[in-house]
NUFIPA-349643 format. One record per residue (C-alpha): x, y, z; residue number from 1. Coordinates in Angstrom, 2 decimals, m for minus. Example, Ala and Ser with C-alpha at 12.3 -4.5 7.8 and 13.67 -1.06 7.14 Angstrom:
BEGIN
     east    north       up   nr
    12.30    m4.50     7.80    1
    13.67    m1.06     7.14    2
This chain:
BEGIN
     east    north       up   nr
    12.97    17.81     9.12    1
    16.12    20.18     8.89    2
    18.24    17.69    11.37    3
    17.07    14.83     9.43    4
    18.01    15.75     6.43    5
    21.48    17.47     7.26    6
    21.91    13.65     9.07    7
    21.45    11.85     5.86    8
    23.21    14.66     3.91    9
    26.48    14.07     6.56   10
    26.25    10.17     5.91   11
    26.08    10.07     2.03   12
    26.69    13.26     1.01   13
    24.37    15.45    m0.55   14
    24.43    14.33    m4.33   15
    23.70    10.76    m2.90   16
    20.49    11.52    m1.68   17
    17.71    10.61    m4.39   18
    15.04    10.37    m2.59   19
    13.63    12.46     0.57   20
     9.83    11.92     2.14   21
     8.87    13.01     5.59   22
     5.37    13.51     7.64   23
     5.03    15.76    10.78   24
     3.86    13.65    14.04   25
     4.29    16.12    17.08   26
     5.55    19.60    17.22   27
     9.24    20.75    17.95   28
     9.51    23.51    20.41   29
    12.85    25.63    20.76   30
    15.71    23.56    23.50   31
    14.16    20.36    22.52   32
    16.93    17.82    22.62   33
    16.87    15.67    18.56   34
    17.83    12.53    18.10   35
    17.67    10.78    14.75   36
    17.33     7.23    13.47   37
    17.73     5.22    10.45   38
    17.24     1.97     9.66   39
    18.57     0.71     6.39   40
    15.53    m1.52     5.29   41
    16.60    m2.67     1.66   42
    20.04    m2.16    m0.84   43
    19.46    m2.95    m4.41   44
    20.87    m1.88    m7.94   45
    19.03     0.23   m10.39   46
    20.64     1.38   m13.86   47
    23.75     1.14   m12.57   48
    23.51     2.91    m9.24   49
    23.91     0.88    m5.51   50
    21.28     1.82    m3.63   51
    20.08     1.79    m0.40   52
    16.50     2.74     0.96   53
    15.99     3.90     4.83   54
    13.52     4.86     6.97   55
    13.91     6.84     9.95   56
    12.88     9.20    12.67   57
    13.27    12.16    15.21   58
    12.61    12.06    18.34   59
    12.89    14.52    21.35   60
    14.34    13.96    24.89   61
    11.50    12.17    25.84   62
    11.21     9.57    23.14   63
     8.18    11.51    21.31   64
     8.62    11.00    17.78   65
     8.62    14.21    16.02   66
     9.28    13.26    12.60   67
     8.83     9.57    10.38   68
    10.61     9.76     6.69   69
    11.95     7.84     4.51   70
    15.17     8.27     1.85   71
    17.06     6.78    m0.68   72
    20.90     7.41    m1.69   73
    22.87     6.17    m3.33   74
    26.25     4.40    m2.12   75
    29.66     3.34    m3.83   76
């Protein structure tokens, strides 16, 4: 969850982020290779604020998904 979040922290920044939910697939063992993806699956506007929701994932060098989330931050 740690790379994850400092991925989505690096992209929007960390007062951006709103939002943060994750689940646990598979474990992570130390020298594991971590890759992360996020989709953006919807923008909209609430009180003001552009928004844009994501899912995503991390996965290790073999394509095992380690970790499914979803966020929301906000964008300028």
């Amino acid at each position: 969850m740690g790379l994850a979040a400092r991925v989505l922290k690096d992209w929007f920044g960390a007062e951006a982020l709103r939002r943060l939910q994750v689940r646990f697939a598979k474990q992570v063992w130390p020298g594991d290779v971590l890759t992360c993806t996020a989709v953006v699956t919807a923008k909209r506007d609430d009180g003001g604020e552009h928004l844009v929701d994501l899912t995503f994932t991390v996965a290790n060098q073999d394509g095992v998904t380690a970790v499914i989330g979803e966020a929301t931050a906000a964008v300028a």
